[in-house]
C-alpha positions in Angstrom: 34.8 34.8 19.4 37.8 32.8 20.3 37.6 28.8 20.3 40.3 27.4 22.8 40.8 23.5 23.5 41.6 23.4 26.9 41.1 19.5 27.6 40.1 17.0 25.1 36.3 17.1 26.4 36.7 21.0 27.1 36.8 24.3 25.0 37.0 27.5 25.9 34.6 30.1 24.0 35.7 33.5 25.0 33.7 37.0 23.5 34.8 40.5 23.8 33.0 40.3 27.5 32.9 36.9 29.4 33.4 33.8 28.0 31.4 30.3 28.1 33.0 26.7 28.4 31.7 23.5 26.2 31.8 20.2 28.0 31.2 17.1 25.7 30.1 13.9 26.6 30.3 11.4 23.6 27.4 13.0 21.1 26.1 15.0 23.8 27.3 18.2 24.9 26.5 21.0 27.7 26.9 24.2 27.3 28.0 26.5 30.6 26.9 30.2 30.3 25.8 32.0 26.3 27.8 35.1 26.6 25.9 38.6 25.4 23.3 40.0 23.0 24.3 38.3 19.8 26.3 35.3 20.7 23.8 32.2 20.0 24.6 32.4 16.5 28.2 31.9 16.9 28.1 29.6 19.5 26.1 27.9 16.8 28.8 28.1 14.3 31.5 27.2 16.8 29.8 23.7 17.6 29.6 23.1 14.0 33.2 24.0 13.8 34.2 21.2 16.1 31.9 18.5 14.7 28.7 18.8 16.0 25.1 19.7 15.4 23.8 22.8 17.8 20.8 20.0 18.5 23.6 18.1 20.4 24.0 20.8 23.1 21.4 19.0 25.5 21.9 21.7 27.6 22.7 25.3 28.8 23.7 26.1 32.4 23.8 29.2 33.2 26.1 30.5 36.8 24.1 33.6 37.3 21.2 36.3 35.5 24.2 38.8 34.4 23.6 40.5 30.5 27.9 38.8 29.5 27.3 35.1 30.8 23.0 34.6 30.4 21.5 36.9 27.4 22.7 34.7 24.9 21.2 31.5 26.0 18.1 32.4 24.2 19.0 32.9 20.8 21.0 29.5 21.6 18.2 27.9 22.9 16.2 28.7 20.0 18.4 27.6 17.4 19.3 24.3 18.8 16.3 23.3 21.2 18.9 23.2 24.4 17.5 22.9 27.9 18.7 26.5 29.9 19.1 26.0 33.6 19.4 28.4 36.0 19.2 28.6 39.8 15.8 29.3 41.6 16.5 32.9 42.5 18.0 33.9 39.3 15.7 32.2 36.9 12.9 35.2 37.0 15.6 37.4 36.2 17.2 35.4 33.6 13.2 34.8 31.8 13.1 38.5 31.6 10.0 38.5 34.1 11.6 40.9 36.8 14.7 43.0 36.5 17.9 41.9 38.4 19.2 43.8 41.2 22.4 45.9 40.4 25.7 45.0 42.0 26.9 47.1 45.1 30.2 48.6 43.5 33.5 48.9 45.9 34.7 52.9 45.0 37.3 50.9 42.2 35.2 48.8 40.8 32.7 51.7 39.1 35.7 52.6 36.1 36.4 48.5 35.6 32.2 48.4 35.0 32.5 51.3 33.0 34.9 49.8 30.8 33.4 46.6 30.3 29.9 47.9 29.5 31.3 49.9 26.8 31.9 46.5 25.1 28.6 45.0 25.1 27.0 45.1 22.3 23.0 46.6 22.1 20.4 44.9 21.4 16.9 43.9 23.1 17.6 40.6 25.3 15.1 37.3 23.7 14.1 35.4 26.6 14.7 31.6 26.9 10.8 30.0 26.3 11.7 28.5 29.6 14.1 28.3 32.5 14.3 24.5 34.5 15.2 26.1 38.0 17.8 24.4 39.7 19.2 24.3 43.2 22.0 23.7 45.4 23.4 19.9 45.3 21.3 19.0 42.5 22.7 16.6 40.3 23.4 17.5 36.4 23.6 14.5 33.8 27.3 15.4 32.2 30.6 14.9 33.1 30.0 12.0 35.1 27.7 13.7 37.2 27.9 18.0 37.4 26.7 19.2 41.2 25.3 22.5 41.4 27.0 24.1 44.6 24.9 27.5 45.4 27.2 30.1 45.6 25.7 33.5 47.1 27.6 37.0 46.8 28.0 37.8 43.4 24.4 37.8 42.5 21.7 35.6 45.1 21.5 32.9 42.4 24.8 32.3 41.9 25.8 28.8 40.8 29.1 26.7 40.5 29.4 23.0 38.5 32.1 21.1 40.2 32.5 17.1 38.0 33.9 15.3 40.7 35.0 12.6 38.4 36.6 15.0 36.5 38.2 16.9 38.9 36.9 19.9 37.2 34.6 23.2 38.7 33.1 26.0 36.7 33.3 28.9 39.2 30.8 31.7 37.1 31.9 34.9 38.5 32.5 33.9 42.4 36.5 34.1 41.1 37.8 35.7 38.3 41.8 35.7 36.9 43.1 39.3 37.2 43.9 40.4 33.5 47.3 41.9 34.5 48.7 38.2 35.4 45.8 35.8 35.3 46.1 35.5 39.1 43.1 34.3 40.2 41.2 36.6 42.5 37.3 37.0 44.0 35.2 38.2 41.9 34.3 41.8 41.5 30.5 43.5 40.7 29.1 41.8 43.9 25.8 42.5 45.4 27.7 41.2 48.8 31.0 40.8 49.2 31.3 38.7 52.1 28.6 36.1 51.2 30.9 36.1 47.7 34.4 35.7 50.1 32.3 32.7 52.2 31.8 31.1 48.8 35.1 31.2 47.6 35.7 29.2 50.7 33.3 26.5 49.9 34.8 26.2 46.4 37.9 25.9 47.7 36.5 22.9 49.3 36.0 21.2 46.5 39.3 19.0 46.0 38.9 20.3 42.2 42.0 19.7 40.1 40.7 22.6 37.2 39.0 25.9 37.5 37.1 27.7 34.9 36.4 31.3 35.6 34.0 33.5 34.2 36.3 36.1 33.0 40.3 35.6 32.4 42.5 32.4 31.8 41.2 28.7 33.5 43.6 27.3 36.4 44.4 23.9 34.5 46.1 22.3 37.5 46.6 22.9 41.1 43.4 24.4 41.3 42.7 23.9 44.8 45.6 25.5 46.0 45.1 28.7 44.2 41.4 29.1 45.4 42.6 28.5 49.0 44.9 31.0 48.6 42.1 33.7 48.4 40.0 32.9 51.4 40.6 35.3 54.1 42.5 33.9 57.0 40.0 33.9 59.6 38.0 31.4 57.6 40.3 28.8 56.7 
């Protein structure tokens, strides 16, 4: 796993499939997305890397029910006693009471999931003990103040963080950076594309200054430019 400073309150914590971001707060610290089977232990070892205890991640958001961005939060969760949040309609999904609905692939998209899937790593998922369900325009206590903006499309539970304060938005997997050029573009492996294209919109929004994608390289400045960018004409 990769540890990348990308402000001084923000690190990057990228595995072979997805990455998560780390948001500190003074002691405290919040944890966005856990990665896959097998990552709470080095998410562990990363936080002590940088200085803190695992106990000081209060928390662990999670942007939607997916295996890369939500297995991992509990063997996190266990290790450091972190809160894991979820929205409402992923939350059964992500407590491993109900399976989640598979995405609706475009014809191009089934050799990109192909690939991907060959890189996660097996393993039986553990459960977070619990799930606090969250919902759009709640308030989070970090970065000055995280709203959770629901954004349908690529799964029904699908959440963005946007810190107003801080300028900066945590898009899950509603936008992605294309690996080719780190381009940011909508996000792929959709249950419905055009509730996903409707969300981008929203996020662009925003007025955020940063963007931190799910998969590929964060947009550090200009970011609401570049998420305008990729909303379809007829909805600007």
């Amino acid at each position: 796993m990769d540890v990348i400073e990308l402000l001084p309150r923000l690190h990057l914590l990228r595995f072979p499939v997805g990455q998560a971001y780390l948001w500190r707060d003074g002691e405290g610290l919040t944890l966005i997305d856990a990665g896959t089977i097998g990552s709470g232990r080095p998410i562990a070892d990363a936080v002590t890397a940088l200085g803190h205890a695992p106990r000081e991640v209060r928390r662990v958001v999670l942007t939607h029910f997916h295996e890369d961005h939500a297995v991992g939060a509990g063997e996190f969760a266990a290790l450091s006693g972190a809160e894991v949040l979820a929205h409402h309609l992923d939350a059964p999904f992500v407590r491993g009471e109900l399976p989640g609905p598979p995405p609706r692939f475009e014809d191009c998209e089934r050799p990109l999931h192909a690939a991907a899937a060959r890189h996660l790593p097996p393993g039986t998922p553990v459960p977070p003990s619990s799930v606090t369900e969250v919902t759009d325009g709640d308030v989070l206590g970090f970065g000055g103040g995280a709203h959770v903006v629901h954004v349908p499309g690529h799964t029904d539970g699908s959440i963005a963080l946007y810190l107003p304060a801080r300028g900066v938005l945590f898009t899950g997997d509603t936008v992605a950076a294309a690996p080719a050029d780190g381009t940011p573009v909508p996000g792929v492996f959709n249950l419905d594309r055009d509730r996903l294209l409707a969300s981008v919109g929203r996020l662009a929004d925003l007025g955020a200054e940063v963007a931190c994608f799910g998969h590929g390289a964060p947009v550090l400045s200009g970011a609401t430019a570049a998420l305008r960018a990729l909303v379809p004409e007829s909805s600007r």
